[in-house]
C-alpha positions in Angstrom: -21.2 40.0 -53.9 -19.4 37.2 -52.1 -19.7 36.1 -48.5 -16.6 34.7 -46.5 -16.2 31.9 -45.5 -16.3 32.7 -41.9 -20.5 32.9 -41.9 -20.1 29.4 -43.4 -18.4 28.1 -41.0 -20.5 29.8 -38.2 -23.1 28.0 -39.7 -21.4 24.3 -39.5 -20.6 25.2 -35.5 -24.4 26.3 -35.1 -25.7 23.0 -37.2 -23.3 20.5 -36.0 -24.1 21.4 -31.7 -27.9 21.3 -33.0 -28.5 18.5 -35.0 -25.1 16.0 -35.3 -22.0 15.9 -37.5 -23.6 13.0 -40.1 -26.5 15.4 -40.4 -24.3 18.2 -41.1 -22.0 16.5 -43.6 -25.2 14.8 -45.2 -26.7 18.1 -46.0 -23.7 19.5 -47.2 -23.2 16.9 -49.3 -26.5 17.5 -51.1 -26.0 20.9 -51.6 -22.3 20.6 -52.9 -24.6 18.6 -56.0 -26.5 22.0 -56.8 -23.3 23.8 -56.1 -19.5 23.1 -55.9 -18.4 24.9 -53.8 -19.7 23.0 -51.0 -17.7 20.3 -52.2 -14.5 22.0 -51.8 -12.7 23.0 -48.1 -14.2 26.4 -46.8 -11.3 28.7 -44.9 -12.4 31.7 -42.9 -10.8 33.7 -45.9 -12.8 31.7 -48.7 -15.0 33.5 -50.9 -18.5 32.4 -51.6 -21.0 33.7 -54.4 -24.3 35.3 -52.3 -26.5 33.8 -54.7 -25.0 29.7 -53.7 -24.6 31.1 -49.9 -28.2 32.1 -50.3 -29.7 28.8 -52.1 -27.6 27.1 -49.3 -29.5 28.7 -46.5 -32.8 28.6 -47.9 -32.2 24.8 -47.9 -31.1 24.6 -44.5 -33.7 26.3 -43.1 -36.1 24.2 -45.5 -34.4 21.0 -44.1 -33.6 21.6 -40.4 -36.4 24.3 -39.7 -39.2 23.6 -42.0 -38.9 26.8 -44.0 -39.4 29.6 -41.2 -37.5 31.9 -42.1 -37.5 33.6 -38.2 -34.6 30.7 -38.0 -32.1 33.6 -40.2 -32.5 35.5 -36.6 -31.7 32.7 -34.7 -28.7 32.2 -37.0 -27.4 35.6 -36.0 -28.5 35.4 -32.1 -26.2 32.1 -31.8 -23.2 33.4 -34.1 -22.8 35.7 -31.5 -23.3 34.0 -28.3 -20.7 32.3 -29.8 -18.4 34.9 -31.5 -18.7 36.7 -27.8 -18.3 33.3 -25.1 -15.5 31.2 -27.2 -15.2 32.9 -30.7 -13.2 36.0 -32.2 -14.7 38.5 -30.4 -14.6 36.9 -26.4 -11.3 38.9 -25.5 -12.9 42.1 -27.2 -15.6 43.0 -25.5 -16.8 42.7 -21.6 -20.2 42.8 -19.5 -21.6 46.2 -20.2 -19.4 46.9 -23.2 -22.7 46.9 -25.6 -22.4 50.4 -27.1 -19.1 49.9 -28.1 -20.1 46.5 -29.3 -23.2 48.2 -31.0 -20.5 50.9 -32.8 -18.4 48.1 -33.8 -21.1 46.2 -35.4 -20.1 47.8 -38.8 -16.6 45.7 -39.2 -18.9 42.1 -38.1 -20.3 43.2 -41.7 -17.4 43.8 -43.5 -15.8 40.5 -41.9 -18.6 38.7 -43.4 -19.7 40.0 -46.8 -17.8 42.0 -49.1 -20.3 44.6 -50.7 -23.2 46.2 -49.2 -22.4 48.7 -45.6 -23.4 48.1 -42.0 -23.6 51.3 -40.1 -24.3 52.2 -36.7 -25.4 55.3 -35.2 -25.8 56.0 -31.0 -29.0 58.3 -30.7 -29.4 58.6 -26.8 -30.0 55.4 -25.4 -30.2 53.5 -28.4 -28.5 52.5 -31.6 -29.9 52.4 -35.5 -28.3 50.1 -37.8 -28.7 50.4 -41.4 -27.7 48.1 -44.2 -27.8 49.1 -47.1 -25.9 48.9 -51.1 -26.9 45.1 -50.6 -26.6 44.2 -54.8 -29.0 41.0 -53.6 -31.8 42.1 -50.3 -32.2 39.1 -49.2 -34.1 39.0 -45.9 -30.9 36.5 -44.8 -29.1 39.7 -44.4 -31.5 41.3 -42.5 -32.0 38.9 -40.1 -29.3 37.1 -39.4 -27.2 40.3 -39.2 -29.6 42.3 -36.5 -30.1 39.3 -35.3 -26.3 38.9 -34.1 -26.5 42.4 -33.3 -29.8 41.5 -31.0 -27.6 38.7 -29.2 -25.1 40.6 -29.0 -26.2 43.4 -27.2 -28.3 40.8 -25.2 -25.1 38.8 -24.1 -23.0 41.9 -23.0 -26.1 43.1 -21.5 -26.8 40.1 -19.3 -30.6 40.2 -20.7 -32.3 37.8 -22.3 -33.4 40.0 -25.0 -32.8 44.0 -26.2 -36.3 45.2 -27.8 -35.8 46.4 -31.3 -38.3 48.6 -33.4 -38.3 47.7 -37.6 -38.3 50.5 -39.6 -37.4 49.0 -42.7 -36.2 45.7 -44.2 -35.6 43.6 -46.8 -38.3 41.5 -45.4 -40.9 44.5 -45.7 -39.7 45.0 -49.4 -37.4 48.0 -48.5 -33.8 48.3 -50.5 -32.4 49.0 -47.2 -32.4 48.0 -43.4 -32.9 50.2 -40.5 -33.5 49.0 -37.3 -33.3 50.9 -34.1 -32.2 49.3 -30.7 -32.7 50.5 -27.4 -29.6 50.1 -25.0 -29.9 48.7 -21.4 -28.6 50.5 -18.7 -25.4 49.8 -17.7 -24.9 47.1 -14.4 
């Protein structure tokens, strides 16, 4: 399983706004020690091996959040604040648009990662999301991909949170991810 480049990079515009460029580039530098890759220039198209992605965000977080892992959530709340206000997706989606955004949640996966499946499903007023074929669970997945799906649907929504129920996760030892949603009402 590789992850592109583009969740890299989301992380560098996250780091950079919250703790400085030197910091940023200091960090990186370590890590390219431990794993090449860092070393080299990371496109939007570049491929990354999960298991150096991985190392590289259990360091961040060690470094820049002192281990808590809640931070992979946070990762995936700002990637799409940003994705949605200046990123790929601004001109995509509008205020309200969350159920479409919630059914298109799927192809954020495959943008990212290239094994593994993202689904979404609209039951009533809310949305399940399940991840699963994921070679490597690794509660990074989990939370840092419901989380952008949580800011997501937060941003479009105007609402400073969307209250999610867990009903499996990497995190709980589960081989797959299910999470259900529930959708504001529209306006």
């Amino acid at each position: 399983m590789d992850v592109k480049g583009v969740a890299f990079l989301a992380r560098q515009t996250m780091m950079v706004q919250a703790f400085g460029e030197p910091a940023w580039k200091a960090f990186v530098a370590e890590q390219a020690k431990r794993d090449p890759i860092f070393g080299q220039l990371i496109m939007p198209v570049s491929r990354i091996p999960a298991e150096a992605f991985l190392r590289f965000n259990e360091a961040m977080t060690q470094r820049f959040y002192g281990g808590d892992s809640k931070a992979y959530w946070q990762y995936g709340i700002k990637s799409a604040e940003y994705a949605l206000s200046q990123g790929q997706l601004k001109t995509m989606f509008g205020k309200d648009d969350f159920r479409r955004f919630a059914l298109f949640t799927p192809g954020i996966w495959k943008g990212y990662f290239t094994e593994g499946e993202l689904t979404a499903q609209l039951q009533g007023d809310s949305v399940e999301l399940r991840i699963t074929g994921v070679p490597r669970p690794h509660v990074y997945f989990e939370l840092a991909v419901m989380g952008f799906a949580a800011g997501g649907l937060a941003y479009l929504s105007g609402r400073k949170e969307i209250h999610h129920e867990v009903v499996k996760g990497f995190s709980r030892g589960d081989m797959e991810v299910l999470y259900r949603f529930t959708l504001p009402t529209p306006g």
